[in-house]
FILUMMAR-595129 format. One record per residue (C-alpha): residue number from 1; x negated, y negated, z negated; chain; residue in one letter. Coordinates in steps of 0.02 Angstrom, whole numbers. Layout:
BEGIN
{n=NUM | x=X | y=Y | z=Z | chain=A | res=a}
...
REM end
This chain:
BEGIN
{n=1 | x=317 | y=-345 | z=1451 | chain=A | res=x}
{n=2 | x=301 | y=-481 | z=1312 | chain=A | res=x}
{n=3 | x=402 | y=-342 | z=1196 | chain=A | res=x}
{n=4 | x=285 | y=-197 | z=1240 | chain=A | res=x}
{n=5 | x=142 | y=-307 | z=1195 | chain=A | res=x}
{n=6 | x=217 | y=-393 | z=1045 | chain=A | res=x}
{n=7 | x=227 | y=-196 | z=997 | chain=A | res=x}
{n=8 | x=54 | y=-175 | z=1029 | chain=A | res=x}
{n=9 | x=-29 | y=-308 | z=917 | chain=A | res=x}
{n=10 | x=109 | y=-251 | z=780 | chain=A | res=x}
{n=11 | x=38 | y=-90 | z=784 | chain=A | res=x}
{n=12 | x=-128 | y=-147 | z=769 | chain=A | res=x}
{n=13 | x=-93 | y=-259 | z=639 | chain=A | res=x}
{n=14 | x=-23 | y=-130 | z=544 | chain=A | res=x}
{n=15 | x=-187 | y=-7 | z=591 | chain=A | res=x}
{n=16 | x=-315 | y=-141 | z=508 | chain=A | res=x}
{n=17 | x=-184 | y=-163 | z=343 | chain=A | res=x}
{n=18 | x=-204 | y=41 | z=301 | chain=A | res=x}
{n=19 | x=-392 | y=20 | z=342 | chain=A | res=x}
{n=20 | x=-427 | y=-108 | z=226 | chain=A | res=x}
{n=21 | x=-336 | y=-13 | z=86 | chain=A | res=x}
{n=22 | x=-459 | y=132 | z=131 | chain=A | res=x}
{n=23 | x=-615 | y=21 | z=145 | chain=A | res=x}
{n=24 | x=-577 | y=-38 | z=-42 | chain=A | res=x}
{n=25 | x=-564 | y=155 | z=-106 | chain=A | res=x}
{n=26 | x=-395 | y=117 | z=-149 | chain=A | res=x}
{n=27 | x=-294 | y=252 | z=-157 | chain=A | res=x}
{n=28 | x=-134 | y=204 | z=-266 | chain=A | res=x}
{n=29 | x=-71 | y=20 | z=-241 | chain=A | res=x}
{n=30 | x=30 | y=-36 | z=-395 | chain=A | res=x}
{n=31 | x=162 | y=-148 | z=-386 | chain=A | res=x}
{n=32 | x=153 | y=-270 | z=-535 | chain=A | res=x}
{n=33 | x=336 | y=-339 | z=-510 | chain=A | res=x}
{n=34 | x=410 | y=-166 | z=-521 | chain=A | res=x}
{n=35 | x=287 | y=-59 | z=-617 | chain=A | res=x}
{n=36 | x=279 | y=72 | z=-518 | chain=A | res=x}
{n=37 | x=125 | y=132 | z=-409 | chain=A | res=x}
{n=38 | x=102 | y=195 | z=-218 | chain=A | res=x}
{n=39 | x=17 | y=294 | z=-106 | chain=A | res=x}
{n=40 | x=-107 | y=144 | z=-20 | chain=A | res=x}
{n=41 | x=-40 | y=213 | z=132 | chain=A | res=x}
{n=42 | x=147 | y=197 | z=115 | chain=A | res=x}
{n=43 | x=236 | y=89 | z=213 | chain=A | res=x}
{n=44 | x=305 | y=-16 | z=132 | chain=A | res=x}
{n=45 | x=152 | y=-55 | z=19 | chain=A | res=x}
{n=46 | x=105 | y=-174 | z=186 | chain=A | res=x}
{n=47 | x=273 | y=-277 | z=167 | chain=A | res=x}
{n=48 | x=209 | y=-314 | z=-36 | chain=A | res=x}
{n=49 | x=146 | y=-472 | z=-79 | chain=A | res=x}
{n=50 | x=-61 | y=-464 | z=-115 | chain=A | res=x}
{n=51 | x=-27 | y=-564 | z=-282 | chain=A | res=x}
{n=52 | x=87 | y=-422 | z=-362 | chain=A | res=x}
{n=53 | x=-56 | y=-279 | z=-273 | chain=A | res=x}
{n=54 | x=-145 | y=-190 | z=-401 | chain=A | res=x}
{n=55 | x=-300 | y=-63 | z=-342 | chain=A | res=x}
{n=56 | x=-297 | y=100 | z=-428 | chain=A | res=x}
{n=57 | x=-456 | y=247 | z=-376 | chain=A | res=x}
{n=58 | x=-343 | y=364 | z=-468 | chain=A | res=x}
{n=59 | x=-181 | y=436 | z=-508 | chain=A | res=x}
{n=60 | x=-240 | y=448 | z=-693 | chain=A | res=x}
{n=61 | x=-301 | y=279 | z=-697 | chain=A | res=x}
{n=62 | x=-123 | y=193 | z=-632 | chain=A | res=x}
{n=63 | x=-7 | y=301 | z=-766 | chain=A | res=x}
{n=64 | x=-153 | y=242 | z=-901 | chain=A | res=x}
{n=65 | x=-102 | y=61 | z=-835 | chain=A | res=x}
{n=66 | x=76 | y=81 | z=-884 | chain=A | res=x}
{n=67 | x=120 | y=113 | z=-709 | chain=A | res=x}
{n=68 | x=260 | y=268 | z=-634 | chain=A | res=x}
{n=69 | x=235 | y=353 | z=-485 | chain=A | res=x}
{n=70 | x=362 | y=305 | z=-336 | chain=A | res=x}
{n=71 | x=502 | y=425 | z=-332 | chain=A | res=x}
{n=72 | x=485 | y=405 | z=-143 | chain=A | res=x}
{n=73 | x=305 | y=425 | z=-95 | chain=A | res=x}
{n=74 | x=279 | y=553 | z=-234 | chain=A | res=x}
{n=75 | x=88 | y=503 | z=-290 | chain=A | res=x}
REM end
């Protein structure tokens, strides 16, 4: 029981995360310790810490930064 709902409120957790990358019209998250950028809704853009999170509206705008694409995520 205590596993199902410790499930539960992960998942939800997890639900409001992608959300508020959406609410900010984020759709590329950089990563400022590696250089590279993100789909906002890959998953392991959740596990990065906010102070190395950079918000990009555009794929143009986060190679313009200096950043490269993921070679997993493909953005």
């Amino acid at each position: 029981m205590k596993k199902k709902l410790f499930l539960l409120i992960s998942l939800l957790l997890l639900l409001g995360m992608m959300a508020s990358s959406v609410a900010l019209g984020s759709d590329y998250i950089g990563n400022s310790n590696s250089g590279k950028f993100h789909y906002a809704s890959y998953r392991w853009v959740q596990k990065m810490s906010e102070n190395h999170k950079l918000y990009f509206e555009s794929r143009d705008e986060a190679i313009d930064a200096g950043y490269v694409p993921c070679k997993v995520c493909r953005p």
